[in-house]
C-alpha positions in Angstrom: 0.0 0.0 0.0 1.2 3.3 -0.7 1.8 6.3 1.6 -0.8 8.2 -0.7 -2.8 5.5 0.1 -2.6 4.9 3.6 -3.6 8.7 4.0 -6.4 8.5 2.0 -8.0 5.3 4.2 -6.2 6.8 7.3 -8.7 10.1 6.6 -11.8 8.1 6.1 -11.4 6.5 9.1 -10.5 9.0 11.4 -13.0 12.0 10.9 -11.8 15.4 11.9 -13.2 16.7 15.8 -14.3 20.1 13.9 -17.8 18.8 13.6 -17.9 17.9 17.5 -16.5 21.3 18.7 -19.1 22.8 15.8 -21.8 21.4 17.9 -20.5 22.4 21.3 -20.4 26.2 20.3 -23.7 25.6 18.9 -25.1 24.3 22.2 -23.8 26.9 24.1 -25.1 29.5 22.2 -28.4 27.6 22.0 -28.1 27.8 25.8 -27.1 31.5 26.0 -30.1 32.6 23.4 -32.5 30.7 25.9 -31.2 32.5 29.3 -31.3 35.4 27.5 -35.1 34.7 26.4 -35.7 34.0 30.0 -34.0 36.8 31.4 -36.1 39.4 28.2 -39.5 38.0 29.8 -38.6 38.1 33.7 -37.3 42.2 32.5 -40.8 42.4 30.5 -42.3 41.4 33.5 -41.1 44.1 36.1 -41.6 46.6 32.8 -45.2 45.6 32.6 -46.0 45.8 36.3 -44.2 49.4 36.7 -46.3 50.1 33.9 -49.8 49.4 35.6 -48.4 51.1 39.2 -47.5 53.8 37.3 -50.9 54.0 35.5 -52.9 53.4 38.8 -50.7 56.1 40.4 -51.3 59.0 37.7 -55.3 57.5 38.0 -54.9 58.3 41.9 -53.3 62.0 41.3 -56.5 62.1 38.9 -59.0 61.8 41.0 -57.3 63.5 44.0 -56.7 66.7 41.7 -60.4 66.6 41.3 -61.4 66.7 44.5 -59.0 69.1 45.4 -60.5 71.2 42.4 -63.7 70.4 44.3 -62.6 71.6 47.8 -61.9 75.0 45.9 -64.6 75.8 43.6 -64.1 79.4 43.6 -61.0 79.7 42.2 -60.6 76.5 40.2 -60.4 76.4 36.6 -59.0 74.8 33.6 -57.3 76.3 31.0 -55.6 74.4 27.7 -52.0 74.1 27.1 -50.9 75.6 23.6 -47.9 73.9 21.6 -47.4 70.6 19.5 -46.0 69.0 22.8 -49.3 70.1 24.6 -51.8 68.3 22.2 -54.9 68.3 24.0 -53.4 68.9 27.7 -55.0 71.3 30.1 -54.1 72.8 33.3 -55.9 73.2 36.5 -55.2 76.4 38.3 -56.8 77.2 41.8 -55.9 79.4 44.9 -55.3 77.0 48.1 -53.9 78.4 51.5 -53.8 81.7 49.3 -51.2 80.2 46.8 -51.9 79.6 43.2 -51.2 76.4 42.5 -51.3 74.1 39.1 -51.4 71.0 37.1 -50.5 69.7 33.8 -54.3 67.3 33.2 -54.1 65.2 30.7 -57.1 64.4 28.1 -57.7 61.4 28.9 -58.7 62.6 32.9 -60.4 65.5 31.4 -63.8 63.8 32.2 -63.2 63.5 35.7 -63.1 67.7 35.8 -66.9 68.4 34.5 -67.1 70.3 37.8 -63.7 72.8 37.0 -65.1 76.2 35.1 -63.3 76.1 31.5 -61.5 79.3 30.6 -60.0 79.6 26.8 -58.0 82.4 28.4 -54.2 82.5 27.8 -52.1 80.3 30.3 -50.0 83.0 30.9 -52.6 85.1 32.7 -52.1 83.0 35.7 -49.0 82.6 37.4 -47.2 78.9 37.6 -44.8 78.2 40.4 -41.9 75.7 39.9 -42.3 72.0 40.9 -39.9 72.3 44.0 -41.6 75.6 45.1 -45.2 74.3 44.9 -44.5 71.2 46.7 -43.1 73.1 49.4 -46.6 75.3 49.2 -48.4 72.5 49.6 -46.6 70.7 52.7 -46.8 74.6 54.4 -50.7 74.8 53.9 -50.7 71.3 55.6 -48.7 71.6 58.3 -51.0 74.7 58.7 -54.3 73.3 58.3 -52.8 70.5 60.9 -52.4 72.7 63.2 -54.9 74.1 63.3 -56.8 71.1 63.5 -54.9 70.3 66.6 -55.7 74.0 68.3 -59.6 73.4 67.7 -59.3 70.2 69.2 -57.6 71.4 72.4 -60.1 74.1 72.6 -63.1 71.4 72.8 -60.8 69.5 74.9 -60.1 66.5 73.4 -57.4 65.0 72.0 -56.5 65.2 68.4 
């Protein structure tokens, strides 16, 4: 037999391991693509459940911002937002504790201020605080109303 020969049968007979370490990379990237598929839903999850707190929390500041627009019918009153950015967004103004405060309502809580006068009146004609100095406004008036809470319950004597 010749050496030609012998490498030829030699060849057919002992198959290259490339095939074998082929299949290993492909089973570890079959593995990887699956913990990543599994980790993608677990993230989807949290996504998805943020997304209904978050829903059921701007629902909550909904409603509460009508009732507030409730305690304070007076000076309540909604007014639209102008701009692209704005599309259908209004703004609740009132006076509480002597302060003006507002909020950016979107349309799709419009409905739950039927009660709130509508004004087409320019948003500029009332004047808007900045976040940080509107939540302090708010904590003042409630530390106020507290105590006075607490006063008119000392002066019936009881406890508050």
């Amino acid at each position: 037999m010749t050496t030609h020969a012998r490498e030829g049968l030699l060849s057919r007979l002992v198959r290259p391991r490339r095939p074998a370490a082929e299949s290993v990379d492909r089973l570890r990237l079959e593995h990887e693509l699956a913990v990543s598929r599994l980790r993608l839903a677990r993230w989807q999850q949290h996504a998805d459940a943020y997304e209904r707190r978050l829903g059921d929390a701007e629902r909550e500041r909904a409603h509460l911002l009508s009732w507030l627009a409730a305690l304070h019918p007076a000076s309540a009153v909604l007014t639209p937002l102008t701009g692209p950015e704005h599309e259908g967004t209004h703004r609740l103004c009132l006076i509480a504790g002597g302060w003006h405060l507002s909020w950016h309502i979107p349309p799709a809580d419009l409905a739950l201020f039927a009660h709130v006068p509508f004004r087409a009146e320019s948003v500029d004609a009332h004047p808007v605080p900045d976040a940080v100095d509107q939540g302090a406004l708010i904590r003042r008036h409630v530390r106020l109303l507290a105590m006075e809470g607490a006063v008119q319950a000392g002066l019936a004597g009881r406890t508050p």
